[in-house]
C-alpha positions in Angstrom: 5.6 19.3 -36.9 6.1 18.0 -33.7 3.5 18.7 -31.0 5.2 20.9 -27.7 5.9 18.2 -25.1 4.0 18.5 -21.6 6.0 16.8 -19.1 8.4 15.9 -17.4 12.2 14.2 -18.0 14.6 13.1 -15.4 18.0 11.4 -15.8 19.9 10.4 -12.9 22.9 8.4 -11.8 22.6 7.9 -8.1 22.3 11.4 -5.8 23.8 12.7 -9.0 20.8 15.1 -11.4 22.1 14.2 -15.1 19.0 16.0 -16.7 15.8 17.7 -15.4 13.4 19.0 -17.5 9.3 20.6 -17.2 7.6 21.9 -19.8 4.2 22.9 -20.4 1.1 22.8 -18.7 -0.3 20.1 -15.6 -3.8 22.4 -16.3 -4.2 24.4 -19.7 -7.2 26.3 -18.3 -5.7 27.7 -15.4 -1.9 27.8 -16.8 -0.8 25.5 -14.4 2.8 24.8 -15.2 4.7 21.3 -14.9 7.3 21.2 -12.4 9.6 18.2 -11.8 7.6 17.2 -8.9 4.6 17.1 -10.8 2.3 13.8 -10.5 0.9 12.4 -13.0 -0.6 9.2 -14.4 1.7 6.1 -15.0 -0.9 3.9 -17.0 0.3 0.5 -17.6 3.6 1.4 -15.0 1.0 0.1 -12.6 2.1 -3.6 -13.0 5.1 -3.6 -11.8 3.4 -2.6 -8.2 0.7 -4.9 -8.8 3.3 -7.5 -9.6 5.3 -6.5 -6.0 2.1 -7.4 -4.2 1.6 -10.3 -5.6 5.1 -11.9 -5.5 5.4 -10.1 -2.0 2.5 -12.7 -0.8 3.9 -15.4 -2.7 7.2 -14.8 -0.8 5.5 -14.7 2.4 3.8 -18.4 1.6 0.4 -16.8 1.4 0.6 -17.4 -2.6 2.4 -19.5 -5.0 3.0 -18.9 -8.8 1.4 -21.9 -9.3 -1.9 -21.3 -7.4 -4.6 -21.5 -9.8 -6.9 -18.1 -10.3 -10.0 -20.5 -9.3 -8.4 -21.5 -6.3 -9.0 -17.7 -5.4 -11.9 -16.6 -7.6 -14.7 -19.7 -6.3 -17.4 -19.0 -8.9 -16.4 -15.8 -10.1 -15.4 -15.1 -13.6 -16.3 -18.6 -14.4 -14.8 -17.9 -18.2 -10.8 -18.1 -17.4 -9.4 -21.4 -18.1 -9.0 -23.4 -14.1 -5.5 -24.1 -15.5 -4.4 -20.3 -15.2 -2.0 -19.9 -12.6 -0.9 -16.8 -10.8 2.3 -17.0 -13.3 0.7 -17.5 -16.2 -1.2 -14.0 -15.4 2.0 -12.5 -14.3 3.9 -13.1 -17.7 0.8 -12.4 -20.0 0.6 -16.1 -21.0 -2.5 -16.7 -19.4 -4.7 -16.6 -22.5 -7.5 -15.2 -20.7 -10.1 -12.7 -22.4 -9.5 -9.4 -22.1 -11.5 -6.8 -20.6 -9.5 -3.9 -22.0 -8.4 -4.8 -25.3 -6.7 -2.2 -26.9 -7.0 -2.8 -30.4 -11.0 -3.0 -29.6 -12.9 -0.3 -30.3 -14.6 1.1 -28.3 -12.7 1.6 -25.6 -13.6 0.1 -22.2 -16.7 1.6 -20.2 -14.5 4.3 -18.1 -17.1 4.2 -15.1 -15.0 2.2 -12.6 -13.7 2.8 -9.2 -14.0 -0.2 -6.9 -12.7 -3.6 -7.1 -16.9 -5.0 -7.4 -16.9 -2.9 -10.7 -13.8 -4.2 -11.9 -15.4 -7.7 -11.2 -18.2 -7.1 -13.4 -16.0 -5.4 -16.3 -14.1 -8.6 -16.4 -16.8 -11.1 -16.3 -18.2 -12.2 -20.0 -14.9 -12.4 -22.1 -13.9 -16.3 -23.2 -10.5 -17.8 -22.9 -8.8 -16.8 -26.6 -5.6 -19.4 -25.5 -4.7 -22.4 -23.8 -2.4 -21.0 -20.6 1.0 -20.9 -21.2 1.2 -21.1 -24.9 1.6 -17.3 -26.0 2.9 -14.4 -24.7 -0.4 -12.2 -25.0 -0.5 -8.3 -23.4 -3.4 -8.5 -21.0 -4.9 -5.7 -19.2 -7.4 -7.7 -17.4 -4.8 -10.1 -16.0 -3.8 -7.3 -14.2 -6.6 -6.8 -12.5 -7.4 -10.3 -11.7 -3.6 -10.6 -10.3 -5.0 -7.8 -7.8 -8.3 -9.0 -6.9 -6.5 -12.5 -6.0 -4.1 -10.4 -3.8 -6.9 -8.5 -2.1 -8.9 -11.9 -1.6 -5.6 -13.9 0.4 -4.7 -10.9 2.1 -8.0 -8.8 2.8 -6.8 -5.4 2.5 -8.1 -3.6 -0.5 -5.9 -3.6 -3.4 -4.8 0.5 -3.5 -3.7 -0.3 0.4 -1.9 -3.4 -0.5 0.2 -1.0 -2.8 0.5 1.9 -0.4 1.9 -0.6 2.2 3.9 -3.1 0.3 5.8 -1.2 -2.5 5.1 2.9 -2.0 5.5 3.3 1.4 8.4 0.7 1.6 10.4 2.8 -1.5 9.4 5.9 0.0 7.1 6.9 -2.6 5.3 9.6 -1.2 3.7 11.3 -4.2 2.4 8.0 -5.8 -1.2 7.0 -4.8 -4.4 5.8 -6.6 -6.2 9.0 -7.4 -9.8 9.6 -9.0 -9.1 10.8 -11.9 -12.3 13.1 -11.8 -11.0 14.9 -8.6 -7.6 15.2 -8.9 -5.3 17.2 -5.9 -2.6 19.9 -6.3 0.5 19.3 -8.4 -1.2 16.6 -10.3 -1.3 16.8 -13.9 -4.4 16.4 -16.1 -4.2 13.9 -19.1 -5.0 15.9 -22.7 -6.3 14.1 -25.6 -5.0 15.4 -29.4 -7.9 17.8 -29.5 -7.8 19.9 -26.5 -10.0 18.0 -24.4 -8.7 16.5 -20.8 -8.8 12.6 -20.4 -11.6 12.3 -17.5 -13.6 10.6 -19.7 -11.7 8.3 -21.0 -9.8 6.9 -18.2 -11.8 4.6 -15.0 -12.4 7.0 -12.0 -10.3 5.2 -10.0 -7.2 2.9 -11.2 -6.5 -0.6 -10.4 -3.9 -3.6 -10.9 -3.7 -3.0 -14.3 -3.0 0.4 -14.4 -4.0 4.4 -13.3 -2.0 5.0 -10.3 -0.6 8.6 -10.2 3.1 9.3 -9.3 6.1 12.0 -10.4 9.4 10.9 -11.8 11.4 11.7 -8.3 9.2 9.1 -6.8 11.2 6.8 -9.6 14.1 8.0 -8.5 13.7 6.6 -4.9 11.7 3.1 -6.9 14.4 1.6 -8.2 17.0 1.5 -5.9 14.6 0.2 -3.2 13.6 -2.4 -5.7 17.0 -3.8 -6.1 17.8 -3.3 -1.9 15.1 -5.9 -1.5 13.5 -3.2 0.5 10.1 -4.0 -1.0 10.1 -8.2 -2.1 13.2 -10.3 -0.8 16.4 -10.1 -3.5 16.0 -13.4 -4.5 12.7 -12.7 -5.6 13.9 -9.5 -7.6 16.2 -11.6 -9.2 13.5 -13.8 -10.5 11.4 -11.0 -11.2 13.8 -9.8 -14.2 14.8 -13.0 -15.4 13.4 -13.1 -18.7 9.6 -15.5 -19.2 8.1 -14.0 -22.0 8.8 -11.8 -25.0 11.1 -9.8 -23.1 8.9 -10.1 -20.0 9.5 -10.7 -16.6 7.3 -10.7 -13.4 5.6 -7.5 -14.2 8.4 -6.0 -15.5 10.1 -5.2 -19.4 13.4 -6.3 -20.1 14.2 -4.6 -23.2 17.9 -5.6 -23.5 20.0 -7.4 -21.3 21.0 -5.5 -18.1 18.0 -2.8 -18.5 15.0 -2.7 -16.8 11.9 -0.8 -17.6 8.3 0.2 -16.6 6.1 1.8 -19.0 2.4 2.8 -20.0 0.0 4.8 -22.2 -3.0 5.9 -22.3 -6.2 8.6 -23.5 -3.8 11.6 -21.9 -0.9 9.5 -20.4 2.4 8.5 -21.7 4.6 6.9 -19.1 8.7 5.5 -19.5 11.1 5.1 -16.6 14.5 3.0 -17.6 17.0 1.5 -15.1 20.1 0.2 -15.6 21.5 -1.7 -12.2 25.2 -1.5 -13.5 25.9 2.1 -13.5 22.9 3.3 -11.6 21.1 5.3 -14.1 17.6 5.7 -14.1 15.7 7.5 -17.1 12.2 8.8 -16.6 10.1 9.9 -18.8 6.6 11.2 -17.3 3.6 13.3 -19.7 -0.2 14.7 -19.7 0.0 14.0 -23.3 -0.4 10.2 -24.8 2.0 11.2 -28.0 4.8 10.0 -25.7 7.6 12.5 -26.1 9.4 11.1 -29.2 13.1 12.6 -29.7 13.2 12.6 -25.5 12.5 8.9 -25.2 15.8 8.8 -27.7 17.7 11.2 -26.0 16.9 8.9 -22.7 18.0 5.6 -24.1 21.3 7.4 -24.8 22.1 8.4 -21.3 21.6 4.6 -20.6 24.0 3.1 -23.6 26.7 5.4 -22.6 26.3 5.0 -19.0 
């Protein structure tokens, strides 16, 4: 039988609601319900934004996508290959090692919250390919991506995203958040047994994922993606031109003329679909890493009869 789903689903085409849906709990203990405004963690749907930042710098001539991660890191993480580029970590074809693998077992030591312990987490892991030879989902290239961007701009990374993407889409609910003090109208994650996610997800997110928002905040992301509001067009454009695998510049491109962010995670199970052509965007947004099942198929259908 199909565990109850604890989240949150919304379908829209423009100003126009074409499903909204909450359903069960953002805190068991207290009965806290889920409401459509509910925020909760995105996981992987991080990259995108981490992407933004990056390509926003490269747009600004601060960066190119063929600046090398050494040119950045100096001595640190001596490991990655001097041949990765800021591309080649964008389109998870830099072959580096990565720090959160997720067929490993364990998982990752959850006791991070700055960009210094992200550092460390990353350091110690050899190059497993030569860059640019195979499309390879990498965690930790996330997070290099981001501590590059904090090192040519100076601002920490979690500002970086507050001024360059949320801020700029108006995005007022999405924000890094420690996941061991968590605000009002925030969901905690759930793991199968009972037990909430804290210890199984970093305190604090970074470029590669852990960043909390609510599915109206995806509502307002999208369109300001495609205005140019956050990176210049022409950038967009190249953005979601297939590199990869389906891949772009942070983004998925499951079929032609779709668009998609998504993540999961101990507690978290993250989906929001756009489609440019008839403005639908399909979000699905859960405390619970099970991911939703028949919704995710109910969402895909909004977008092939759009």
């Amino acid at each position: 039988m199909e565990a109850p789903f604890s989240g949150v689903v919304l379908v829209s085409r423009g100003d126009e609601t074409l499903l909204a849906e909450a359903a069960g709990y953002a805190h068991r203990a207290h009965r806290v319900a889920n409401t459509i405004g509910t925020r909760f963690a995105i996981a992987s749907g991080t990259k995108g934004f981490t992407a933004l930042v990056v390509v926003g710098l490269v747009a600004e001539g601060r960066l190119k996508l063929d600046t090398t991660a050494r040119e950045v890191l100096g001595d640190d993480l001596p490991l990655i290959d001097d041949r990765v580029t800021v591309e080649h970590l964008l389109t998870h074809t830099s072959g580096i090692g990565d720090y959160c693998d997720e067929e490993a077992d364990p998982p990752p030591n959850p006791l991070l919250a700055t960009s210094a312990d992200y550092l460390a987490a990353l350091d110690g892991f050899p190059q497993r390919s030569a860059p640019g030879t195979e499309f390879r989902y990498n965690n930790g290239a996330f997070v290099v991506l981001a501590l590059v961007a904090e090192r040519i701009a100076g601002i920490p990374f979690a500002e970086l995203v507050r001024t360059r993407v949320t801020e700029a889409a108006g995005m007022a609910d999405t924000a890094f958040l420690r996941s061991d003090a968590l605000p009002e109208r925030t969901a905690t994650g759930y793991l199968e047994d009972g037990r909430s996610n804290v210890f199984s997800l970093p305190v604090v997110g970074h470029g590669d994922g852990g960043i909390y928002s609510s599915a109206p905040d995806f509502r307002k992301f999208w369109p300001a993606l495609l205005d140019g509001r956050i990176v210049p067009r022409a950038w967009v454009d190249r953005m979601l031109t297939p590199h990869a695998e389906g891949y772009g510049l942070g983004f998925w491109l499951p079929r032609p003329g779709v668009v998609r962010l998504e993540g999961g995670d101990h507690g978290v199970s993250f989906r929001s679909t756009h489609q440019p052509s008839s403005g639908v965007t399909a979000t699905l947004i859960a405390n619970d890493h099970r991911g939703g099942g028949p919704r995710l198929r109910q969402l895909d259908e909004f977008l092939t009869k759009a």
